[in-house]
C-alpha distance (Angstrom), angle and dihedral (degrees) to the residues before:
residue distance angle dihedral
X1 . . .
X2 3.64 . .
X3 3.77 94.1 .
X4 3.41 95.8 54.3
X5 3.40 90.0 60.3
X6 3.64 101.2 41.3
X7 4.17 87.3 54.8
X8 4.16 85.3 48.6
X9 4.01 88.1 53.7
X10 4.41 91.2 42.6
X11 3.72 82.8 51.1
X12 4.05 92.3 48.1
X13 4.36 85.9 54.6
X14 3.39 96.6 44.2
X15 3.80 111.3 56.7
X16 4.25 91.5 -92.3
X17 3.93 86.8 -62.2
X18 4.34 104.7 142.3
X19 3.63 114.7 -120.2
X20 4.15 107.7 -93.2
X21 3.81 91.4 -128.1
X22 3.63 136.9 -15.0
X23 4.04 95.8 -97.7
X24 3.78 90.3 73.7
X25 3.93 91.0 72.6
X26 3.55 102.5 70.5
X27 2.50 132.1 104.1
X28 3.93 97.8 7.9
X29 4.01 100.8 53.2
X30 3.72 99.4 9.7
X31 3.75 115.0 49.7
X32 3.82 99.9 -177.6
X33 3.84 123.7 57.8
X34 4.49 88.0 -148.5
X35 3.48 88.2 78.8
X36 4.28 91.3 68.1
X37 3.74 81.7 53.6
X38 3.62 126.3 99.3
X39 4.26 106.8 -128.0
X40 4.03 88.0 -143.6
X41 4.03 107.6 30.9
X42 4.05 89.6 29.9
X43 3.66 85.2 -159.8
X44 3.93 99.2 155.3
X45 3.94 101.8 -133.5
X46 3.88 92.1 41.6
X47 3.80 103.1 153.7
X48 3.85 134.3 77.7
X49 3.60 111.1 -151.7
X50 3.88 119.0 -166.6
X51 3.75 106.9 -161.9
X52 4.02 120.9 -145.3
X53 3.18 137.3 -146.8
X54 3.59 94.4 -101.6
X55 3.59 146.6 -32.2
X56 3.76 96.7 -86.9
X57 3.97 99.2 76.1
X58 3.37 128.0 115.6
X59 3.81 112.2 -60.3
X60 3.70 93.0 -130.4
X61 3.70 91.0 65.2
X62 3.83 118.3 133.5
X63 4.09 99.3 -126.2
X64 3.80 93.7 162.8
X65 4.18 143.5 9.7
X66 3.39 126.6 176.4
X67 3.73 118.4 -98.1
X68 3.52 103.0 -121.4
X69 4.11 128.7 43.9
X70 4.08 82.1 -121.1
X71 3.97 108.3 145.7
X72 4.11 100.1 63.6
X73 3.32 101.6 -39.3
X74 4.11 99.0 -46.9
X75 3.56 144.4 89.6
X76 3.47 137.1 -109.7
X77 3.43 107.6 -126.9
X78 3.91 130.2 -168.7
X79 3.93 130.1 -159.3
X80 3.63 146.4 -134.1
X81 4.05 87.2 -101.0
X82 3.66 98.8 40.5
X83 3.60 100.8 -99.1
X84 3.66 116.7 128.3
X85 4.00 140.2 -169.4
X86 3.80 138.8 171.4
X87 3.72 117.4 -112.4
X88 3.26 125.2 -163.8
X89 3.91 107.4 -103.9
X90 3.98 97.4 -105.9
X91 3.63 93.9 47.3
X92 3.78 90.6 49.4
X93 3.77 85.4 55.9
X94 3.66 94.0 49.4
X95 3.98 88.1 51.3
X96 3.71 93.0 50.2
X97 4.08 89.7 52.5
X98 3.56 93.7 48.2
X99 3.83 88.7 55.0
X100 3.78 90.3 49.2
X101 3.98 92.0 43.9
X102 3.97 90.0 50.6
X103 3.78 110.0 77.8
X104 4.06 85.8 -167.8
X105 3.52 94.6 59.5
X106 4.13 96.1 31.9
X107 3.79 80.9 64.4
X108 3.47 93.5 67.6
X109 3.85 97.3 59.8
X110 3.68 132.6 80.5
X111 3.98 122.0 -106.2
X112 4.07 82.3 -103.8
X113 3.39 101.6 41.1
X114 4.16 86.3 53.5
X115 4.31 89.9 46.6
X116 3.82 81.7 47.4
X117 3.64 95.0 56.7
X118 3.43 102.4 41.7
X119 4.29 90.9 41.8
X120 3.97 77.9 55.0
X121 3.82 92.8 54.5
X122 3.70 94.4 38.4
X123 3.86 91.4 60.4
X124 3.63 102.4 43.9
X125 3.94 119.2 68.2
């Protein structure tokens, strides 16, 4: 995924601090605004990005997921090292409670990115 990459190269400017959101990236390190867009929902601002601490976490790290359970009733969801996969939209869930239930890994997240998670959980049954 594009952003992940993007985020990697912010963090390789600015002494391995994370980007604070996703805005910040264009038009330095992402020169076309499409590439915030989701290709099916073509919502324009299609991405949730849950900043970390910093670059060092765990690799496995959920750092963003697309807003909307779009492509067959899943996400697209996009890690700490740029590698990204759809999940189907129950084990996405399960993957954001294990995060929040894992005081290791909800050390690794920003104040936001933790009220974003649980908000996310919170509103869907």
């Amino acid at each position: 995924m594009q952003l992940g990459v993007a985020i990697h190269m912010y963090a390789d400017l600015n002494n391995n601090n994370l980007p604070p959101d996703l805005e910040v990236l264009y038009p330095s390190l992402i020169t076309d605004k499409l590439i915030f867009r989701c290709r099916i929902s073509k919502n324009s601002n299609a991405y949730i990005y849950l900043r970390m601490t910093n670059r060092d976490c765990n690799s496995n790290n959920i750092m963003l997921f697309s807003k909307e359970p779009v492509h067959k009733g899943g996400r697209v969801v996009g890690y700490l090292d740029a590698h990204t996969e759809w999940l189907p939209e129950e084990l996405f869930r399960g993957k954001i409670q294990a995060i929040l239930n894992n005081p290791e890994q909800v050390k690794d997240y920003s104040e936001e990115a933790i009220e974003i998670m649980n908000g996310y959980l919170k509103d869907k049954p």
